[in-house]
C-alpha positions in Angstrom: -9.0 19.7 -9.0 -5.5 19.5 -10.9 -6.4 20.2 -14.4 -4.5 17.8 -16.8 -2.7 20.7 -18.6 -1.5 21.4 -15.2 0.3 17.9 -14.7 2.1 18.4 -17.6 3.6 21.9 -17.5 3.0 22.8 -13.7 5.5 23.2 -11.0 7.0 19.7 -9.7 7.0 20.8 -6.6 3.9 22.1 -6.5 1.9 19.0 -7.9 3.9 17.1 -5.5 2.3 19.2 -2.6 -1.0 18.7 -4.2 -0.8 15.5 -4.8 1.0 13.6 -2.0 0.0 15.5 0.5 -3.8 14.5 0.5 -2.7 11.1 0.0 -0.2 11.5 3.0 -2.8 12.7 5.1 -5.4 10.1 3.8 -3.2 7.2 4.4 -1.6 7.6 7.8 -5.2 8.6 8.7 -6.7 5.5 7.5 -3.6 3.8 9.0 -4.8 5.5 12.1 -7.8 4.0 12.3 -6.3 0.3 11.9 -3.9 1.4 14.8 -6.6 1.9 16.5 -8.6 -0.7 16.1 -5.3 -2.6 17.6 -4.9 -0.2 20.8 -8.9 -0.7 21.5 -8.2 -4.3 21.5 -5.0 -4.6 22.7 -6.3 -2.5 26.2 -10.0 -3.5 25.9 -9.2 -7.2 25.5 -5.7 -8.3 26.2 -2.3 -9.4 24.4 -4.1 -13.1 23.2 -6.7 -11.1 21.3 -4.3 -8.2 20.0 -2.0 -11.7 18.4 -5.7 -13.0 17.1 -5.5 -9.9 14.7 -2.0 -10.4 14.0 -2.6 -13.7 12.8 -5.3 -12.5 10.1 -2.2 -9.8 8.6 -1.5 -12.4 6.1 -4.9 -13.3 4.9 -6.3 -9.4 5.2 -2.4 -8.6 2.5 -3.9 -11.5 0.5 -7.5 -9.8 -0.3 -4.5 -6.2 -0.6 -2.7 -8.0 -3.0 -6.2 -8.7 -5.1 -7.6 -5.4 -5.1 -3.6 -3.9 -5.4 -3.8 -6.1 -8.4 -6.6 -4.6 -10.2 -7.0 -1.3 -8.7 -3.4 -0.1 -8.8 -2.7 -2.2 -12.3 -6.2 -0.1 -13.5 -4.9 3.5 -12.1 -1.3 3.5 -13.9 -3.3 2.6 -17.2 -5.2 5.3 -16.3 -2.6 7.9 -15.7 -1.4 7.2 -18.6 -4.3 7.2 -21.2 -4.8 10.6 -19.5 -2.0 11.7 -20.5 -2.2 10.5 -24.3 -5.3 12.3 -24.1 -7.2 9.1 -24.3 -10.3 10.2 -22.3 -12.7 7.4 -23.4 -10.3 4.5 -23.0 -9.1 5.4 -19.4 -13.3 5.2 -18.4 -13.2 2.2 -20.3 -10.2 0.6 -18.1 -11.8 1.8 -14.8 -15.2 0.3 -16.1 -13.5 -2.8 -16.7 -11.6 -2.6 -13.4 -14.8 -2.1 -11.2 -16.3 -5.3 -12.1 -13.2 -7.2 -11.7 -13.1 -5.9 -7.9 -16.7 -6.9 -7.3 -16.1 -10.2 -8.7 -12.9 -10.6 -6.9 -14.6 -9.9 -3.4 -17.0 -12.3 -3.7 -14.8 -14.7 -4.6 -12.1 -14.4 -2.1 -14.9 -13.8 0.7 -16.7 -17.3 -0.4 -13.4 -19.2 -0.5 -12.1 -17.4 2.8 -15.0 -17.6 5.1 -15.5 -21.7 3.8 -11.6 -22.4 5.0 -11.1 -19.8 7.9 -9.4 -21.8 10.9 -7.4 -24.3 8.4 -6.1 -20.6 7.2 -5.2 -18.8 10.0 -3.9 -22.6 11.7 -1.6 -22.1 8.6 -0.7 -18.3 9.3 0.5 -19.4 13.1 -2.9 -19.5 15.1 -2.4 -21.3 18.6 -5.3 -23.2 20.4 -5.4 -20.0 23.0 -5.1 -17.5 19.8 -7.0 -18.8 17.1 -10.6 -18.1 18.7 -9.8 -14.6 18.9 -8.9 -14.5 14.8 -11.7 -16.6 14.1 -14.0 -13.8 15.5 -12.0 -10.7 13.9 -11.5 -12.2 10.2 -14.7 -13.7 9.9 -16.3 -10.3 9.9 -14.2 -8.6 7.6 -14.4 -11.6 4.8 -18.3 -10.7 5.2 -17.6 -7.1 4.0 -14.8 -7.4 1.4 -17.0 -6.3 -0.9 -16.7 -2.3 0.8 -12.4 -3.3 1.4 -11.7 -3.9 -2.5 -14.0 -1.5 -3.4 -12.7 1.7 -1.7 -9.3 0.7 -2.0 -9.5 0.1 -5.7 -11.6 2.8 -6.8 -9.7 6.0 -4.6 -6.8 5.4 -6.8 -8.5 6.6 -10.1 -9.9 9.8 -7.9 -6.0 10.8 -7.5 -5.8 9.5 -11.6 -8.2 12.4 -13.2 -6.4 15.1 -10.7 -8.2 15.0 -7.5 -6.1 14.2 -4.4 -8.2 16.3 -2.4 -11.6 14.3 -2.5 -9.6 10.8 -2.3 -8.5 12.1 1.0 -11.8 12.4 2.2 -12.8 9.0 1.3 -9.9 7.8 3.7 -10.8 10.1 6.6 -14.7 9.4 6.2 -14.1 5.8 6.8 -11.5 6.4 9.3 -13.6 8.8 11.3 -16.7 6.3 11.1 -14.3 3.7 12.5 -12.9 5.6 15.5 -16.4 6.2 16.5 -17.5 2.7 16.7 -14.9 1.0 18.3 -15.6 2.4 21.8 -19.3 2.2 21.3 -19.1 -1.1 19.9 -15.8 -2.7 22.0 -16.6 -1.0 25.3 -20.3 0.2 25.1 -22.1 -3.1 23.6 -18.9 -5.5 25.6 -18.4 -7.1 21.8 -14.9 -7.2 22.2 -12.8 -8.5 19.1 -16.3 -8.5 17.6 -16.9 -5.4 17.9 -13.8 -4.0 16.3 -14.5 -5.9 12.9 -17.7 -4.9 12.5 -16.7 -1.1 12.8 -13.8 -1.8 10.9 -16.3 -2.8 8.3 -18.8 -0.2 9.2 -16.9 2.3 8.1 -15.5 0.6 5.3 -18.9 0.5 3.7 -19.2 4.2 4.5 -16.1 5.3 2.1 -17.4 2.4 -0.3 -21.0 4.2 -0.5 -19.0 7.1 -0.9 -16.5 6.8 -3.3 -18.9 5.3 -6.0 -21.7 8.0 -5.4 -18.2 10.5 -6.6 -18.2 8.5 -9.8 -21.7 8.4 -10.6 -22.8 12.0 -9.3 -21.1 13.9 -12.7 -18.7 15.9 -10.9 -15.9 14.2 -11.5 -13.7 13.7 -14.9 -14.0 10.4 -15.1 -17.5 8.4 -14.5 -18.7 4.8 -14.4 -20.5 4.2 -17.6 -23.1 1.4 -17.6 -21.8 0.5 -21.2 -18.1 -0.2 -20.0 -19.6 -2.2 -16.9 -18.7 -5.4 -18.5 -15.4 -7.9 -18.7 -13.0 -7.5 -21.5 -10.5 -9.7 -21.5 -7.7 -7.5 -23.2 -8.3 -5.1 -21.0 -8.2 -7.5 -18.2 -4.9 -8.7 -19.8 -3.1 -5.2 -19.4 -4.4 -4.4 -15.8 -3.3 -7.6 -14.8 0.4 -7.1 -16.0 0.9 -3.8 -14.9 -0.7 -4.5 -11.5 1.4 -7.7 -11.0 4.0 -5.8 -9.3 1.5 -4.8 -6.6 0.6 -7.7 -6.4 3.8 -9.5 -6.2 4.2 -7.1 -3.9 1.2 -8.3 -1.4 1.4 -11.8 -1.8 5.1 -12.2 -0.6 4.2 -9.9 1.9 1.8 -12.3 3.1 3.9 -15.5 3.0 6.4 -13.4 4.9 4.4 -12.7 7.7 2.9 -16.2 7.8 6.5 -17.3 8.1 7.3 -14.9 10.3 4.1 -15.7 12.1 5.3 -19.6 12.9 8.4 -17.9 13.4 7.7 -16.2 16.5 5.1 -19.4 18.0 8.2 -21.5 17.5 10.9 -19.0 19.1 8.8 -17.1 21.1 5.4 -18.0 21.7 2.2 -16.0 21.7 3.8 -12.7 23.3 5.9 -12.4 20.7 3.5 -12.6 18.0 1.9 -10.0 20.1 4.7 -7.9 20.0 5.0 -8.2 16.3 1.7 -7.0 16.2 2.3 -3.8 17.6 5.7 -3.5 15.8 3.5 -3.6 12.6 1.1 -1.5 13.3 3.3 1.3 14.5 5.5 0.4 11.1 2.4 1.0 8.8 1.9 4.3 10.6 5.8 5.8 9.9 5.3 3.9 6.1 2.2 5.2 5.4 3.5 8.8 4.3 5.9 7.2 2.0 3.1 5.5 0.2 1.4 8.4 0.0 4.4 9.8 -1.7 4.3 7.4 -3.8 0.6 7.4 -4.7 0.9 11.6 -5.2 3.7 11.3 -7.5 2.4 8.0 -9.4 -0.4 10.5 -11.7 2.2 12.7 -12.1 5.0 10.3 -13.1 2.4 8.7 -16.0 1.0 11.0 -17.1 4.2 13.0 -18.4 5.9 9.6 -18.9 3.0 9.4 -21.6 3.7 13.0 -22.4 7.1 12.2 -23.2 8.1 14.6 -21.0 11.0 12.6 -19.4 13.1 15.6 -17.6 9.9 16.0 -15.8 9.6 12.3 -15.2 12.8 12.2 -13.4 12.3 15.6 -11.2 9.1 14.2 -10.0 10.7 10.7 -9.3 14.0 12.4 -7.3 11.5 14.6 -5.6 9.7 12.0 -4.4 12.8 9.5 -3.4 14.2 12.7 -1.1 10.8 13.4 0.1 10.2 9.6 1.4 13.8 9.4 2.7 13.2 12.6 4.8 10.1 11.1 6.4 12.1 7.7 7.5 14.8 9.3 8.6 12.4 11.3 11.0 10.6 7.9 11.9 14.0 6.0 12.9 14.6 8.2 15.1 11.5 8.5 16.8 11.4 4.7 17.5 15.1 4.8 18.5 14.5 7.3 21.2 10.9 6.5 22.3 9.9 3.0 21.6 8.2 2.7 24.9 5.8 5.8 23.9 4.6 3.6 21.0 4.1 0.1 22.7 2.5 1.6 26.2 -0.5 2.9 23.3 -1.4 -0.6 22.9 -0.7 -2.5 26.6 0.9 -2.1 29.8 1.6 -5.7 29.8 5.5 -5.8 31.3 6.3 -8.8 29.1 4.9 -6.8 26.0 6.6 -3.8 26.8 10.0 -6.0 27.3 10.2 -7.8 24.8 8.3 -5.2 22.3 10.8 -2.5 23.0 14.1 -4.8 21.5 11.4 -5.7 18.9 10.9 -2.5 17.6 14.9 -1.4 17.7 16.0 -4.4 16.2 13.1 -4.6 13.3 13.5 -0.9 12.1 17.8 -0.7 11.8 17.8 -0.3 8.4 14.5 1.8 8.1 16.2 5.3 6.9 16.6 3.1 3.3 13.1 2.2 2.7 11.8 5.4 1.7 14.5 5.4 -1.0 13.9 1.5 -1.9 9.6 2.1 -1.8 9.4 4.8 -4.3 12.5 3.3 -6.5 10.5 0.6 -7.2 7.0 1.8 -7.8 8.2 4.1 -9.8 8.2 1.3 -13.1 5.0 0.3 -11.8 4.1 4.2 -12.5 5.6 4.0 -16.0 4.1 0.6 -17.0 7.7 -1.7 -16.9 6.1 -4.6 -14.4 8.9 -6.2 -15.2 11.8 -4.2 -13.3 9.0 -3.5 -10.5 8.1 -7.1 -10.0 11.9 -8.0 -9.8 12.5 -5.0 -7.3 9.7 -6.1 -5.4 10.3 -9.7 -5.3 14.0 -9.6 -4.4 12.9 -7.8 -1.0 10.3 -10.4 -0.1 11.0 -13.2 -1.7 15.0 -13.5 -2.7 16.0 -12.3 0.4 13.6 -11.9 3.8 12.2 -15.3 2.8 15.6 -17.0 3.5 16.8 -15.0 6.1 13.8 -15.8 8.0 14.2 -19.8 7.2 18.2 -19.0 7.9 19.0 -16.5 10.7 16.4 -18.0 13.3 18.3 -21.2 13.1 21.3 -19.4 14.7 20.4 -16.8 16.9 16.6 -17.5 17.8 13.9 -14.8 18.1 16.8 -12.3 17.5 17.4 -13.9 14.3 13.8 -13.4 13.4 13.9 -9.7 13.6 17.0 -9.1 12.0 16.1 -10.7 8.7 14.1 -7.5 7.6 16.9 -5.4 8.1 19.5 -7.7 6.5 16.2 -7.8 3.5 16.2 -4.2 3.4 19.8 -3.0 3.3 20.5 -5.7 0.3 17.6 -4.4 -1.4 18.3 -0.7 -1.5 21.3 -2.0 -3.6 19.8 -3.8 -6.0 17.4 -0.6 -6.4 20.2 1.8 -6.6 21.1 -0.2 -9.7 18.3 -0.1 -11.0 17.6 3.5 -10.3 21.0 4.3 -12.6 20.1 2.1 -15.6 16.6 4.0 -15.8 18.1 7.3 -15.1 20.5 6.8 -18.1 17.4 5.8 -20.2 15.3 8.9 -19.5 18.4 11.4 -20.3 18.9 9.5 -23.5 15.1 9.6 -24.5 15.6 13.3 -23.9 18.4 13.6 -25.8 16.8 12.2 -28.7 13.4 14.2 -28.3 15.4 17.3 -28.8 17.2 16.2 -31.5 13.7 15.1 -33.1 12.2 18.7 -32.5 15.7 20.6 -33.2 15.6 18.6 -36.8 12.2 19.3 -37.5 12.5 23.2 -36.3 15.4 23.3 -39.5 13.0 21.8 -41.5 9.9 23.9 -41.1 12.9 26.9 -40.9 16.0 26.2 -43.2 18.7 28.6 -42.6 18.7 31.4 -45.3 21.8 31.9 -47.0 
């Protein structure tokens, strides 16, 4: 375990190691095991079924964008309190925060499970297609409960100074999950079936897991029966700092339903196929930069509550090089050997075809997401929602929105896939400017920090004449 004293005086660094790199290793682990879940079905079932999953994307990002709402909102409070030494108010928050997520699961899984097909009809679901995400997503609304859960609670393990154990709770569940498919897809002939009930198999096993960490007295902070219980100023503040996130998610979601009806109306079924295994194998070269971002989040709140703002800006540099390092390395890997990566999911020749200009045309501007990613979580980090819900929206909303609606119109499918790098490139600007104006803001909080401590030092000291 990072000790607290340690976030705030250790080596940058060397917390960044500590702290990213379980969270690295957690999340392209757990995005292993989603991956996976997609190759299973892809080989085990065929190219309809593999677009059935595609189709639930945008509804699974909705339940994201829920628990990314609380959970993430929950851990920068969290970070922060920490850091003002606030011990009882941070297990207050995360009190507050678990019974929000249990609420919200129930919620979203009644609502979700009542409406499925009119949903994913809305998300791009063909006649051929929408059996297949029928079967898929109506499991996984049954266990949402274990999704929000373990997604909302690992965040506060990496909070107190524990990257390590919140690794685990990735690679538990991830492990549990690689098991089952086989068994479950290819032993028991479940198909699509079987996949969503090991996808929530294992799910419950991280769940079971991650709460027993809270409640077993090991850890820094714990669930307390007391705080178990709604308060709506509380709610208030988790909600506005986790609006970003959740911003975030939702125009993610309307993205990909768009896209979605995109690709039916340019390209049919294959092509929705295709995008699904462009996305899977984009969430497995992303996934280190949000574990980048989730390692240097603790660090960047708690000395942002500290007020140690040279610190602040090392770890948030660090962590913008870091990220860009990582999709530099993942461009070129897809620009050399897309065929490795789609023959993982199918042999199908009009897959591999058509997934191959996919995948080249998709990730052009992919170097510069590292660099836009941590830019803007970082005032998510420091509680600003309002610069991270801006940066965030203008991606998803200002500008892939209407370059999906616009670019289609003139060059087709094509069209479709170069809207995200048209998004991406005009966002990297707008978070290059907004990287400056906070940079400037941290060197003049500095600058007057010291000349608050250098005036009092003369006054506890007056020069002796």
């Amino acid at each position: 375990m990072v000790s607290t004293k340690h976030l705030e005086e250790g080596s940058i660094p060397s917390l960044i190691l500590r702290f990213s790199g379980p969270a690295v290793v957690g999340n392209v682990v757990m995005s292993i095991y989603n991956v996976v879940d997609r190759i299973f079905i892809g080989r085990g079932v065929g190219p309809l079924a593999l677009a059935g999953v595609t189709i639930g994307f945008p509804l699974m990002m909705l339940v994201n964008a829920l628990a990314a709402l609380i959970g993430i909102g929950a851990t920068a409070l969290v970070s922060i309190r920490l850091g003002e030494k606030k011990y009882d108010e941070a297990e207050r928050i995360m009190g507050n925060a678990f019974i929000l997520m249990l609420a919200l699961a129930v919620i979203i899984g009644i609502i979700g499970y009542t409406f499925l097909d009119p949903i994913l009809t809305i998300f791009g679901a063909s006649v051929e297609v929408l059996p297949y995400a029928r079967t898929y997503m109506s499991y996984i609304l049954l266990g949402l409960v274990f999704q929000i859960t373990s997604f909302g609670l690992n965040g506060f393990i990496r909070a107190e100074g524990s990257p390590a154990i919140a690794m685990i709770t990735m690679i538990i569940g991830a492990v549990v999950n690689c098991v089952l498919d086989p068994i479950l897809i290819y032993g028991f002939d479940m198909g699509v079936r079987g996949a969503a009930i090991a996808t929530v198999a294992s799910q419950a096993v991280s769940a079971t897991w991650i709460v027993s960490y809270f409640l077993r007295g090991k850890s820094v902070l714990r669930i307390r029966r007391k705080y178990l219980r709604i308060q709506w100023p509380l709610t208030l503040s988790i909600i506005n700092v986790g609006l970003p996130a959740f911003f975030k998610q939702i125009s993610t979601s309307l993205t990909v339903a768009i896209l979605n009806n995109s690709l039916l109306t340019y390209g049919g079924d294959i092509a929705i196929s295709s995008f699904g295994v462009v996305h899977s194998v984009m969430t497995l070269m992303l996934m280190p930069i949000f574990g980048i971002s989730q390692g240097i989040q603790p660090i960047i709140g708690y000395n942002y509550g500290a007020r140690k703002f040279m610190r602040v800006k090392k770890a948030y540099f660090s962590g913008i090089l870091l990220a860009t390092a990582v999709c530099v390395t993942g461009y070129l890997a897809i620009t050399f050997f897309p065929t490795v990566f789609i023959r993982l999911f199918s042999d199908n020749e009009s897959l591999l075809s058509l997934g191959v200009r996919t995948m080249r045309t998709h990730t052009l501007l992919l170097p510069v997401l590292g660099f836009t990613i941590i830019g803007g979580n970082y005032f998510q980090a420091v509680g600003k929602p309002r610069q991270a819900v801006f940066l965030n929206l203008a991606r998803q909303v200002f500008l892939l929105l209407p370059a999906l609606l616009i670019l289609p119109r003139f060059f087709g499918l094509l069209g479709v896939w170069l809207a995200t790098p048209v998004a991406d490139g005009t966002a990297s600007l707008l978070t290059a400017a907004a990287v400056y104006l906070e940079v400037r803001y941290l060197n003049k909080k500095h600058e007057e920090q010291e000349g608050e401590e250098h005036a009092h030092s003369a006054t506890l000291c007056p020069d002796v004449k």
